[in-house]
C-alpha positions in Angstrom: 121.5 -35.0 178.3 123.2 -33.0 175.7 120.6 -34.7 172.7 118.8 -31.4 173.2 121.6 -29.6 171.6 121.8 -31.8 168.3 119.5 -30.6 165.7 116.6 -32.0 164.4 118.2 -33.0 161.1 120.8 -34.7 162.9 118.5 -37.1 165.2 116.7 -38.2 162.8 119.6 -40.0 160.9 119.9 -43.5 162.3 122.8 -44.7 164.2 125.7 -46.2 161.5 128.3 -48.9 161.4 130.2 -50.3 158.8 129.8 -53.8 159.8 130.6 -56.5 161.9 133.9 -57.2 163.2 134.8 -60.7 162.7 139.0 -60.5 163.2 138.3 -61.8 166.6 136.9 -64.9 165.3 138.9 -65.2 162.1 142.9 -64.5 162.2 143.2 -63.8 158.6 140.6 -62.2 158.1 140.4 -58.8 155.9 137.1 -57.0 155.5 137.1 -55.1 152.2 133.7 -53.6 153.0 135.0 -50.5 154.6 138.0 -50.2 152.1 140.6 -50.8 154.1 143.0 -53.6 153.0 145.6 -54.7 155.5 148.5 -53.0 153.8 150.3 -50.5 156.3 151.3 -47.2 154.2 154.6 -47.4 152.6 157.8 -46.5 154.3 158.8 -44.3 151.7 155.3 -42.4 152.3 156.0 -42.0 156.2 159.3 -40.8 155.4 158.6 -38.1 153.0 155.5 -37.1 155.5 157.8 -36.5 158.2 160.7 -34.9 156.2 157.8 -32.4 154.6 156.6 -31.5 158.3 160.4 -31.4 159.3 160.6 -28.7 156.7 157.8 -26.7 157.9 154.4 -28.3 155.7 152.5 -27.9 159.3 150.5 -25.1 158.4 147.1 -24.0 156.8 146.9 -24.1 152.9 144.3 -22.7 150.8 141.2 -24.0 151.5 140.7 -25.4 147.9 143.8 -27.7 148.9 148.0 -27.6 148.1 148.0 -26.6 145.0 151.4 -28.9 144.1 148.8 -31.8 145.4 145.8 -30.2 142.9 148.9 -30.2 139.7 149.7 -33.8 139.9 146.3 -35.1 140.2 145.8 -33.0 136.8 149.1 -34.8 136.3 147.8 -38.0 136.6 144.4 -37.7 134.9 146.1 -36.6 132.0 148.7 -39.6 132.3 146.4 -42.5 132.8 142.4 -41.4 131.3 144.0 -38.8 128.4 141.4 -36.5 130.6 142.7 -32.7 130.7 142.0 -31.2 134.0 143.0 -27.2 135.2 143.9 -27.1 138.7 141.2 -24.8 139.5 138.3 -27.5 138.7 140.5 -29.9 141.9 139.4 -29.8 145.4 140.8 -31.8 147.9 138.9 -33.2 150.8 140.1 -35.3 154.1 138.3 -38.3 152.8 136.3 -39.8 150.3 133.1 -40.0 152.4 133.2 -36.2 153.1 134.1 -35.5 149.0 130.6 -37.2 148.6 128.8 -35.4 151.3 130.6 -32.1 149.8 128.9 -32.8 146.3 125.6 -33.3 147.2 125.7 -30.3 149.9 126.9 -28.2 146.3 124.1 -29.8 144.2 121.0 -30.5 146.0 118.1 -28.4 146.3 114.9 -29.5 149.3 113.6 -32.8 147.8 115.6 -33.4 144.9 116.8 -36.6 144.4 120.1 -38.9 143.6 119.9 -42.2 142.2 122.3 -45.1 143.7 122.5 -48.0 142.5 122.1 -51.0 144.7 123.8 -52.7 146.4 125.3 -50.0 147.5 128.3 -47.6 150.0 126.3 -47.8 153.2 127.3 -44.0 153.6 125.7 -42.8 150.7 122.6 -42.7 152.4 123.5 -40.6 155.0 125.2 -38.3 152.9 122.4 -37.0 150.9 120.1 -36.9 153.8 122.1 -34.7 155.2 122.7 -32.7 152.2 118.9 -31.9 152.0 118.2 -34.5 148.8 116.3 -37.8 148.7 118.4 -40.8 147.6 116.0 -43.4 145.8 117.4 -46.7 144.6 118.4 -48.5 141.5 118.4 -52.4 142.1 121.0 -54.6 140.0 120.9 -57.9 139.7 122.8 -61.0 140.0 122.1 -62.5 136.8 123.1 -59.3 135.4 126.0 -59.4 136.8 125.0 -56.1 139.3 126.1 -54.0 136.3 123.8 -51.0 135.8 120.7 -51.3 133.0 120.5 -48.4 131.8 116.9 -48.7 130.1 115.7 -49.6 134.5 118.0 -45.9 134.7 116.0 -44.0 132.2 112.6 -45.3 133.5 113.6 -43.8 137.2 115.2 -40.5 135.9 112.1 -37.6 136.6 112.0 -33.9 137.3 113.5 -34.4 140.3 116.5 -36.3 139.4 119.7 -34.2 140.0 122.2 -36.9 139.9 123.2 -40.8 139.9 126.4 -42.2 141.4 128.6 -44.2 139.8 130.6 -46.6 141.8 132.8 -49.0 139.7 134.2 -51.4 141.0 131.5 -51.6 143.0 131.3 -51.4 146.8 130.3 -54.0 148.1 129.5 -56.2 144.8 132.7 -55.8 143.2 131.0 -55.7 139.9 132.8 -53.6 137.6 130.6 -51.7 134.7 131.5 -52.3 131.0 132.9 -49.0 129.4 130.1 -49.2 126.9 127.8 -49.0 129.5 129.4 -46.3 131.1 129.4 -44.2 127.4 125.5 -45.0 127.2 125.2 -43.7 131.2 127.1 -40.6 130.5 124.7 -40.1 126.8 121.3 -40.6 129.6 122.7 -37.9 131.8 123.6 -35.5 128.9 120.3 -36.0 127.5 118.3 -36.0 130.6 120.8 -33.1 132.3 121.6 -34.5 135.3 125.2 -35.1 137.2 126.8 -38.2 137.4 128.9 -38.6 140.7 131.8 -40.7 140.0 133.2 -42.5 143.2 136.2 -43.9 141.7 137.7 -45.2 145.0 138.7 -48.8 143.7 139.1 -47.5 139.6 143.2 -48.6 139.9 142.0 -52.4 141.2 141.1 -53.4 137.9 
């Protein structure tokens, strides 16, 4: 009944999951799809939560995001990439799925499209549909270890292209992408003008 509120844009993305459950069958197992290791947060983490609330950290902050938060992850690009970062160019989001959705809102233009690299973040998808672009797919390949070519890149990169998005590791392959392939991604996209969207999610896993 209320499907005639939801707007057209919404209905026509398909209905998403991140996979099957299989704990019920398996006692140890841990899906890595989704991201979500079975670690529980750190003690230490809860309790410096709970004593910031306790001390009154329950309220609105700006909506660019704490700014002590946006200094030490300046802090810690400069500390592990040698990468200098102002605190102005940092925005935090709630999760990594709506920083992705956030970018291509910012970037896209009606039809313009973003290149992902297959296999691929389910979510991806979804995200620049609803962001107004077209995602259109790069396939890896096993024997190439699912490492990005980058002469399959240049042939796909056209008028349209706004962006490609980098995931590495990869989600769900695992394949991580050799820095010289990375310097000769970054030299297409300078050369073609176009973004490259980082999702650096599993970066500190290697």
């Amino acid at each position: 009944m209320m499907s005639k509120f939801i707007s057209n844009e919404f209905k026509s993305i398909p209905d998403f999951s991140f996979g099957t459950d299989y704990s019920s069958i398996y006692p140890d197992y841990i899906d890595f799809g989704v991201g979500d290791p079975d670690l529980r947060t750190d003690k230490i983490i809860i309790d410096a939560l709970y004593q910031g609330a306790l001390n009154g950290a329950t309220h609105y902050d700006t909506p660019q995001g704490n700014i002590g938060l946006r200094k030490a992850i300046c802090k810690f690009y400069q500390e592990e990439y040698d990468f200098a970062l102002e605190p102005e160019e940092v925005v935090i989001t709630i999760s990594g799925c709506q920083a992705m959705y956030t970018v291509a809102k910012t970037i896209c233009n009606p039809g313009d499209e973003i290149i992902i690299p297959s296999p691929y973040f389910s979510p991806y998808t979804h995200q620049i549909q609803l962001a107004g672009g077209t995602p259109v797919y790069l396939e890896t390949k096993s024997e190439e270890d699912f490492v990005v070519n980058v002469e399959e890149l240049r042939k796909m990169v056209n008028p349209k292209t706004k962006a490609i998005i980098i995931n590495t590791p990869n989600n769900p392959t695992g394949a991580c992408i050799p820095k010289e392939t990375l310097k000769n991604i970054y030299e297409l996209a300078v050369e073609k003008d176009i973004v490259v969207i980082c999702d650096d999610i599993y970066t500190l896993f290697t």
